[in-house]
C-alpha positions in Angstrom: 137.3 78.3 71.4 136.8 81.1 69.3 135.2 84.4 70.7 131.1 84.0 68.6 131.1 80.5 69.6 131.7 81.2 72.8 129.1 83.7 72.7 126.4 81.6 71.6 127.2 78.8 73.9 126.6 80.9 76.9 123.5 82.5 75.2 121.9 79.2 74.5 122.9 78.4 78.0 121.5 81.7 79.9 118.2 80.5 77.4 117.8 76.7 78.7 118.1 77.9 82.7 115.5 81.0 81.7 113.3 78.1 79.9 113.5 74.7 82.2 115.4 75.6 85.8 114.4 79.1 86.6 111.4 79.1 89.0 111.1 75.5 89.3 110.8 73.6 92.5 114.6 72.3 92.5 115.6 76.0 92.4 112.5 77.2 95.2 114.4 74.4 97.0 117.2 75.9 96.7 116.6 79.3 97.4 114.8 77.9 100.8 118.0 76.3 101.8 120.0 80.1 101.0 117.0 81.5 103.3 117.3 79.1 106.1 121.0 78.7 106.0 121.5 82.7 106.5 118.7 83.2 109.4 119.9 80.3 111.4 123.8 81.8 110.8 122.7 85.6 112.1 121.3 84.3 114.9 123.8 82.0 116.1 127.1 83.4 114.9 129.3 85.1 117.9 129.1 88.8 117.1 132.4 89.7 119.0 134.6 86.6 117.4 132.7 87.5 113.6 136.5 88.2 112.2 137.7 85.3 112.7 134.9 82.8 111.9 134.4 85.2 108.6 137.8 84.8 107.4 138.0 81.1 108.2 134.3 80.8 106.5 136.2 82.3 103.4 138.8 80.2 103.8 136.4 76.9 103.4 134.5 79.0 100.2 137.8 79.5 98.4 138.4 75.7 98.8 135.0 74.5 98.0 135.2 77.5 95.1 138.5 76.0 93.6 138.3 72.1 94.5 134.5 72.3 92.6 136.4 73.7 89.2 138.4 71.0 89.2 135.8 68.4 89.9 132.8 69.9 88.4 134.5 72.1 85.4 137.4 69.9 84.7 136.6 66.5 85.7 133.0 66.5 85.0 132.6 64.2 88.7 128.9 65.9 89.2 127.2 68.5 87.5 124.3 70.7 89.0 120.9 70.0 86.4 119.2 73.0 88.2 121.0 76.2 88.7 120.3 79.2 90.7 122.5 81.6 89.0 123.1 81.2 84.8 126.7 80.5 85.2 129.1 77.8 85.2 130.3 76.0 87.6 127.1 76.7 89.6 128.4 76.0 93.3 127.2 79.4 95.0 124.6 77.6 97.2 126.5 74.2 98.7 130.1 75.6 97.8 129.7 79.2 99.1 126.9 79.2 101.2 126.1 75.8 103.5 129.2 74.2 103.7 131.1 77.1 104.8 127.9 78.2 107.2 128.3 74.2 108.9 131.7 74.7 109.0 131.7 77.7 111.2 129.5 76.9 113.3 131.0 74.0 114.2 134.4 76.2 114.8 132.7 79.0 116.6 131.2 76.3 118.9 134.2 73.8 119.6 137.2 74.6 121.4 139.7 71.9 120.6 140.8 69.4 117.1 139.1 66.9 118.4 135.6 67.8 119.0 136.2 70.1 116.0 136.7 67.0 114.0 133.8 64.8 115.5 131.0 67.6 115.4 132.2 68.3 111.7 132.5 65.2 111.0 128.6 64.9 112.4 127.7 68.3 110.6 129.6 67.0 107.2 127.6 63.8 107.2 124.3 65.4 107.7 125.0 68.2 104.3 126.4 65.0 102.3 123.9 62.1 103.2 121.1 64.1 103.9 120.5 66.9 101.4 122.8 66.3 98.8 120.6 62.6 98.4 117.2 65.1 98.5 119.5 67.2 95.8 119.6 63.8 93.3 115.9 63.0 93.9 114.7 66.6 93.1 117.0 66.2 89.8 119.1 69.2 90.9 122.0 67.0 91.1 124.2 64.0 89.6 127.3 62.4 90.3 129.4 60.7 87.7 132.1 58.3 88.7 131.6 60.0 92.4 130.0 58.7 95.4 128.4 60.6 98.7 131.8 58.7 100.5 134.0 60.6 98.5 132.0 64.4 98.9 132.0 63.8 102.5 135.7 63.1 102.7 136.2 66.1 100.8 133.9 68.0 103.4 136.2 67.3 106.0 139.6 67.7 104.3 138.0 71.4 103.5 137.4 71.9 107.3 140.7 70.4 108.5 143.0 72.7 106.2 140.8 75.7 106.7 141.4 75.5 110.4 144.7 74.8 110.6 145.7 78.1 108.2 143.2 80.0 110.9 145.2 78.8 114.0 148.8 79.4 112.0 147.4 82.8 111.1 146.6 83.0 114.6 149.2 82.3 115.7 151.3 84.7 113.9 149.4 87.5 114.9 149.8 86.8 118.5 153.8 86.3 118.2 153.4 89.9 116.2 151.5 91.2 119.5 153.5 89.8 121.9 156.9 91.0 120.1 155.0 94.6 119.9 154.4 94.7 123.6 157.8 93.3 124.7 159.5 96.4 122.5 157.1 98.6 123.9 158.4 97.6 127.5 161.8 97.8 127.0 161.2 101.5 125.8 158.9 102.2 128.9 162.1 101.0 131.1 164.6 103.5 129.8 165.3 105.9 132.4 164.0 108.7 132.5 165.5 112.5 132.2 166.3 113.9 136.2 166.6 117.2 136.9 169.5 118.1 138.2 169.1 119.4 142.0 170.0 123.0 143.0 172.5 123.6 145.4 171.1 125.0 148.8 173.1 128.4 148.0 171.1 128.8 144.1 168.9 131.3 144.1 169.8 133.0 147.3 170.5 136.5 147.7 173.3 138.0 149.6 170.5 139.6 152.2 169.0 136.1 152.6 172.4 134.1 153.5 
């Protein structure tokens, strides 16, 4: 596409969202979800395990970030009618901010795959068939050739591979930890320097033997 039509494309674009979806209740909607979504994460997110759930929190944005090109950018399976942001694809608030929010809190508060899976599969179905429905009714969103089935299924495959690169990373990092400690015992049992002991005679004088 050559560089001026490009240009006006995203100007007429930038115009529509300033004209129709800027301000309107879909996008107050929205913005209420980003508001909630953020309080209820500060006050429930572990402090002293923030690392962790942050990276695997990025890990589920990247996904949603990349697998929402393809379907939304590429494939044209749903498109967003009101945007937050002017810009294209618009999946800042499901794809970067509420999906990844459900899915740590559902890894910060299980323990093993298998309640991880069932309480994500519970926190999955509530995003998908419950706001994403409120989403279609508000006009914000619409699915082509797609079904809810399909988005939640793509929920969990999201949470399942984010988690299992956190636990290999994990994982790794231990090993690396407990191969540091283990050199850093052999070294502490080298022995150490002795002094070699004076004979009885060192050091005396003829007027002291």
């Amino acid at each position: 596409m050559p560089y001026e039509t490009a240009r006006l494309l995203a100007y007429q674009s930038f115009q529509q969202w300033i004209s129709t979806q800027l301000f309107s209740f879909g996008w107050f909607f929205q913005v209420g979800l980003l508001i909630v979504a953020y309080t209820v994460w500060i006050k429930l997110v572990d402090k002293s395990r923030i690392k962790d759930l942050l990276l695997f929190g990025s890990l589920c944005a990247v996904a949603f970030g990349v697998m929402e090109s393809l379907f939304v950018g590429f494939w044209g399976l749903w498109e967003f009618k009101i945007n937050l942001f002017p810009m294209q694809p618009p999946h800042f608030v499901i794809g970067y901010t509420l999906g990844p929010i459900m899915h740590m809190l559902v890894q910060q508060y299980t323990s093993s795959w298998k309640k991880f899976l069932l309480w994500d599969c519970v926190g999955s179905a509530v995003m998908v068939f419950g706001i994403l429905p409120i989403y279609s009714l508000l006009g914000i969103l619409q699915l082509h050739n797609w079904n809810y089935f399909y988005h939640f299924l793509l929920f969990i495959a999201i949470a399942t591979t984010a988690r299992g690169f956190l636990l290999w990373f994990t994982s790794i990092e231990q090993s690396q930890r407990a191969s540091s400690r283990g050199n850093s015992a052999s070294f502490g049992l080298q022995p150490a320097a002795t002094k070699p002991v004076l004979d009885d005679n060192d050091g005396k004088t003829d007027s002291d033997k």
